[in-house]
C-alpha positions, 0 to 999 in steps of 0.5 A, spaced: 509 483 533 506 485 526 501 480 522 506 479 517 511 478 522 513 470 520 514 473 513 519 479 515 523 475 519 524 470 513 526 476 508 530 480 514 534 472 514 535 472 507 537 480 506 542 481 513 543 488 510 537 491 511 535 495 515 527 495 518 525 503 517 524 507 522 515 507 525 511 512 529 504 510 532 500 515 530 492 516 528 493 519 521 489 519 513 492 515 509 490 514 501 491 508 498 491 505 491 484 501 491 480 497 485 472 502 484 469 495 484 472 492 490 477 487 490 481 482 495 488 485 494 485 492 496 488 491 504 493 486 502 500 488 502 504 489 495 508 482 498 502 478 500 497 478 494 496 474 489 499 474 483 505 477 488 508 483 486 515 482 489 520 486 486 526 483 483 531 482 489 535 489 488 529 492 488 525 489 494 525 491 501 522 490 508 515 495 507 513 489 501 510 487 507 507 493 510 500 496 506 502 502 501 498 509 503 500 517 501 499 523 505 494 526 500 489 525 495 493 528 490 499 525 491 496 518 490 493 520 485 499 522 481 502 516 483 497 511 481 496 515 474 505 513 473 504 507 474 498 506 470 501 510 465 507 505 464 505 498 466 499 494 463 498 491 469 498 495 474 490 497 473 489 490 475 494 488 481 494 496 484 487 498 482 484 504 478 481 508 484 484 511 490 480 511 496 482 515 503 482 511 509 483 513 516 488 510 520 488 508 527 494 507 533 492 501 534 492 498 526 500 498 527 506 502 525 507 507 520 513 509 517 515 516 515 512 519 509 517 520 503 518 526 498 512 523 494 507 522 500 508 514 500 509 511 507 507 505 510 503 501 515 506 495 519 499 492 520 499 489 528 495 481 528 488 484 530 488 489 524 484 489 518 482 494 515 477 491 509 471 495 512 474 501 511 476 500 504 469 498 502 465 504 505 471 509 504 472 516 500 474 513 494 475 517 487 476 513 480 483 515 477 482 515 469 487 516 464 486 521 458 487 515 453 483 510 457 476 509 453 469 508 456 468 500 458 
């Protein structure tokens, strides 16, 4: 049973077709898109946060529910600069920093990284990973064209 699990179990009604991704339980460091001055959305998946940043049906999938983290700094880092780069948004809802996180077995679940280093976790009820969020190892993505504020 996963925090969201109400909420998987509804997408999972609505689109039959897919397929829950494959998990492992393992303890590991994650680095995840975060905001330098702290924010609610920084431990709250991409599907749970307001303004919600569910995709377009075509797009959407299970892990909306799960909370988004890369295998190593630089490739957090090279993601986050892409969407950055391409949506004006994007600093806003994901962040401008990415910070190392680690994770435990009991937090929940995890998926098998992609090509890129992403992968996910399926939180269980009790996690919260918050704390670790805020006193993390965080470092501020700045692009070549953004100006001092």
């Amino acid at each position: 049973m996963y925090k969201y699990q109400k909420e998987i179990n509804d997408y999972l009604d609505k689109y039959p077709k897919v397929i829950f991704p494959a998990v492992h339980s393992k303890d590991i460091v994650g680095y995840r898109f975060t905001h330098s001055g702290g924010h609610i959305n920084d431990s709250i998946p991409n599907y749970i946060i307001k303004p919600s940043r569910v995709l377009e049906d075509s797009k959407k999938d299970v892990e909306g529910y799960a909370l988004s983290f890369y295998d190593s700094q630089q490739n957090a880092v090279t993601s986050l600069e892409k969407f950055l780069k391409n949506s004006q948004k994007a600093k806003e809802t994901l962040g401008d920093s990415v910070t190392e996180i680690s994770l435990v077995k009991k937090d929940g679940n995890l998926t098998y990284p992609n090509n890129k280093g992403h992968f996910c976790l399926f939180e269980f009820p009790d996690c919260d990973i918050t704390a670790r969020v805020k006193n993390g190892n965080s470092v501020i993505v700045k692009l070549e064209d953004d100006e001092d504020d």
